[in-house]
C-alpha positions as CSV (number, residue, x, y, z in Angstrom):
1,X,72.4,63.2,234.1
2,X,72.3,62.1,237.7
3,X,75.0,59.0,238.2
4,X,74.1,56.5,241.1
5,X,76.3,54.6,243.1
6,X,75.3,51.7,244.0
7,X,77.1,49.8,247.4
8,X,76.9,46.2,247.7
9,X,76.9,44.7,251.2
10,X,79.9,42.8,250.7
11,X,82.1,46.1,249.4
12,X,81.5,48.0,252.7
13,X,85.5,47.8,254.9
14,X,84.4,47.6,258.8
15,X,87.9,49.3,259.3
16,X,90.0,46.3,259.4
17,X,92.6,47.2,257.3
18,X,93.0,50.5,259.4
19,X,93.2,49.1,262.5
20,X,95.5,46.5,261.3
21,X,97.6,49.3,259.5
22,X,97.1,51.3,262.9
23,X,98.5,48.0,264.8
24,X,102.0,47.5,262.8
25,X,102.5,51.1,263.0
26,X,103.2,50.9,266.6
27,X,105.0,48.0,266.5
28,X,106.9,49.8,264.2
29,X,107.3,53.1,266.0
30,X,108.0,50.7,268.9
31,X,110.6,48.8,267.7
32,X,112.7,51.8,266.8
33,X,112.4,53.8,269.8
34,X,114.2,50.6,271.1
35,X,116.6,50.7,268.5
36,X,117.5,54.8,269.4
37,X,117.7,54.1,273.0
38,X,120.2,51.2,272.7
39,X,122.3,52.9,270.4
40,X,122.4,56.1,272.9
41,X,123.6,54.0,275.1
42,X,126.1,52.2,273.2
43,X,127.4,55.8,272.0
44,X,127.7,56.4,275.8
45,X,129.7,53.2,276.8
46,X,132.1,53.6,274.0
47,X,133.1,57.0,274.7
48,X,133.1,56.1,278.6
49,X,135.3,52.8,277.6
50,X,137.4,55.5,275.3
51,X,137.9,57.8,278.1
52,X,139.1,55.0,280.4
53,X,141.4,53.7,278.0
54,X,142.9,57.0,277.7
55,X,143.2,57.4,281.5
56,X,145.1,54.2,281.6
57,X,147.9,55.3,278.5
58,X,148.2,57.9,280.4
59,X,148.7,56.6,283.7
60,X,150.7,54.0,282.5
61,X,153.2,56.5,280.6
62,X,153.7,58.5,284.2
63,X,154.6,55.0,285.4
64,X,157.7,54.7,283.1
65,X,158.7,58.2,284.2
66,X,158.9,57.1,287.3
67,X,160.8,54.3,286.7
68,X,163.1,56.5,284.1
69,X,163.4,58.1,287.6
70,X,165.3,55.9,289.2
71,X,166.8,54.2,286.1
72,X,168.6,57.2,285.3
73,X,169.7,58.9,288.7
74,X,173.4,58.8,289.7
75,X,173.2,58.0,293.1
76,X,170.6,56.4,295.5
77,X,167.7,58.7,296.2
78,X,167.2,59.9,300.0
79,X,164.2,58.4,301.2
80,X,165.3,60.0,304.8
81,X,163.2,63.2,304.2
82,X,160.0,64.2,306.2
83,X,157.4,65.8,303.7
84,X,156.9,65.8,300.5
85,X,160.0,65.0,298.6
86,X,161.3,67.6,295.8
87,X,162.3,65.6,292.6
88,X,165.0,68.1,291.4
89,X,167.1,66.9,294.8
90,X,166.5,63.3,294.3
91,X,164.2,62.4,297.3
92,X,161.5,59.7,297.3
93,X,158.8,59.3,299.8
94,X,159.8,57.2,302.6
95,X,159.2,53.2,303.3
96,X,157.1,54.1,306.6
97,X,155.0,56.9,304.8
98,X,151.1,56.3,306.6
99,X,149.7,58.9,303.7
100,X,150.3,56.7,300.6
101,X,148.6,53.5,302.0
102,X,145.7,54.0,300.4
103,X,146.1,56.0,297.1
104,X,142.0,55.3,295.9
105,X,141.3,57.6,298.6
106,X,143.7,60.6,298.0
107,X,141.9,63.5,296.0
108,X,143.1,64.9,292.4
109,X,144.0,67.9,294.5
110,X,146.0,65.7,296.9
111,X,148.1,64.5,293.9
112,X,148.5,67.4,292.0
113,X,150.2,68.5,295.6
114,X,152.6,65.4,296.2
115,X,153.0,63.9,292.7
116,X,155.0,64.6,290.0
117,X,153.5,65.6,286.6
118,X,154.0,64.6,283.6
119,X,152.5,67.5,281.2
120,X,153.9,65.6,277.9
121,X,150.6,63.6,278.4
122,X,148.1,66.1,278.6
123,X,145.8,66.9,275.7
124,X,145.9,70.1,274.2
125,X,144.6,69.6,270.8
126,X,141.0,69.2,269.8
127,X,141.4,65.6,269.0
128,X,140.8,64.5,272.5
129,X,143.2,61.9,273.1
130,X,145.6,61.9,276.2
131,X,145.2,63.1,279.4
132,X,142.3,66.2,280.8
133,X,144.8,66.9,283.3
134,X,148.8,66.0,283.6
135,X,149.6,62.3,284.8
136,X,151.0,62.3,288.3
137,X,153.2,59.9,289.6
138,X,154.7,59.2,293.1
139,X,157.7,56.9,293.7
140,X,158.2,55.4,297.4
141,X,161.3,53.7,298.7
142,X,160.8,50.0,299.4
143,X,164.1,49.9,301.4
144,X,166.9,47.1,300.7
145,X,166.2,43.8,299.1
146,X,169.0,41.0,299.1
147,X,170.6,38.2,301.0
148,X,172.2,39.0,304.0
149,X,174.0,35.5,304.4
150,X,171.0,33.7,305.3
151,X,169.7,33.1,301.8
152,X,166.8,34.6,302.9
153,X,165.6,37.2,300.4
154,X,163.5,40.0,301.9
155,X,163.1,43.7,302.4
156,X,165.8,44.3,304.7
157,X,167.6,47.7,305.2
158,X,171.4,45.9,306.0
159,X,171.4,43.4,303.4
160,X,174.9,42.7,301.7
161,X,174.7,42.5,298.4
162,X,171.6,45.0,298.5
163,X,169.2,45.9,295.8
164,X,166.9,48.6,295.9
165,X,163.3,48.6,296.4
166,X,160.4,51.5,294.7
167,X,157.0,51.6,294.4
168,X,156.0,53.6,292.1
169,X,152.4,54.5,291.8
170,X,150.4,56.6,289.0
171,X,147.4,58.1,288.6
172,X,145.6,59.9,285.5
173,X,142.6,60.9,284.3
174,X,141.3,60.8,280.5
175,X,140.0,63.6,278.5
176,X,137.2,64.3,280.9
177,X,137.1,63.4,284.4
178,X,134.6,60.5,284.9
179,X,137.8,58.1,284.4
180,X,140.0,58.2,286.4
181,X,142.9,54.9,286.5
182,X,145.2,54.4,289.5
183,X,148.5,52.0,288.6
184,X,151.2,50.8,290.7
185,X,154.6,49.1,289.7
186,X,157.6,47.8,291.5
187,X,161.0,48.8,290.0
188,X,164.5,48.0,291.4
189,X,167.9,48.9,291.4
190,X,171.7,48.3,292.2
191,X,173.7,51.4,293.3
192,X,177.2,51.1,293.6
């Protein structure tokens, strides 16, 4: 027995539904290729936001060492010395120093050189917090700050009751080295 199929005009599809199917699919596919790529880049600015954030701690931590510097040091440090001053004899750079007027454009290798470090900072775990590299710090003589009789409070080398002037200026980088944070702070002292 022979079976016959009979097609009515009005049940024969023109393809509609495929190309309607066909249609939200690439919306579809569309719509989370977009979602991919801004997530990618969201990854990205995180861990770049991350990395910065580290640099900063960092940077900011080799601050207060410089500042535990002077805090702590017996006497007033000789800011009289040409070069680069050694830490272990109490020397800072000098007031009139042309080479730190622009620390943004002095080199990792120019700091590792005439900084301090600060290896405390530095990461050495697989956590990835801290610092890629140790924190360097430099700490500058500002000269005398007081009244010398005038009531005019300045910078000035002879004042009478005189208070001590330093800059002290950081710079890290975080766990990789794409961020890298420059800081500076101003940190007196009275030495008898």
């Amino acid at each position: 027995m022979k079976l016959k199929f009979h097609y009515s005009q009005k049940s024969k599809q023109q393809g509609a539904a495929l190309i309607t199917a066909l249609v939200f699919m690439g919306i579809l596919t569309m719509l989370g290729i977009s979602a991919m790529r801004s997530n990618t880049q969201d990854v990205k600015m995180h861990n770049a936001m991350k990395d910065r954030l580290n640099a900063f701690q960092c940077a900011e931590a080799a601050l207060r060492q410089g500042e535990l510097f002077i805090s702590t040091s017996n006497s007033k440090p000789d800011d009289t010395v040409t070069g680069v001053p050694d830490k272990t004899t109490g020397e800072v750079w000098r007031i009139d120093t042309q080479t730190l007027n622009n620390f943004v454009d002095q080199t990792a290798a120019w700091w590792v050189t005439n900084g301090w470090g600060d290896s405390s900072l530095k990461d050495t775990t697989d956590v990835k917090v801290g610092c890629a590299v140790d924190a360097q710090y430099v700490v500058q003589s500002l000269g005398g700050i007081g009244d010398n009789g005038s009531g005019d409070l300045s910078f000035k080398a002879q004042a009478t009751s005189q208070i001590d002037g330093y800059r002290i200026t950081s710079r890290s980088e975080g766990v990789s080295a794409n961020a890298a944070v420059i800081l500076q702070s101003t940190f007196t002292r009275q030495f008898q």
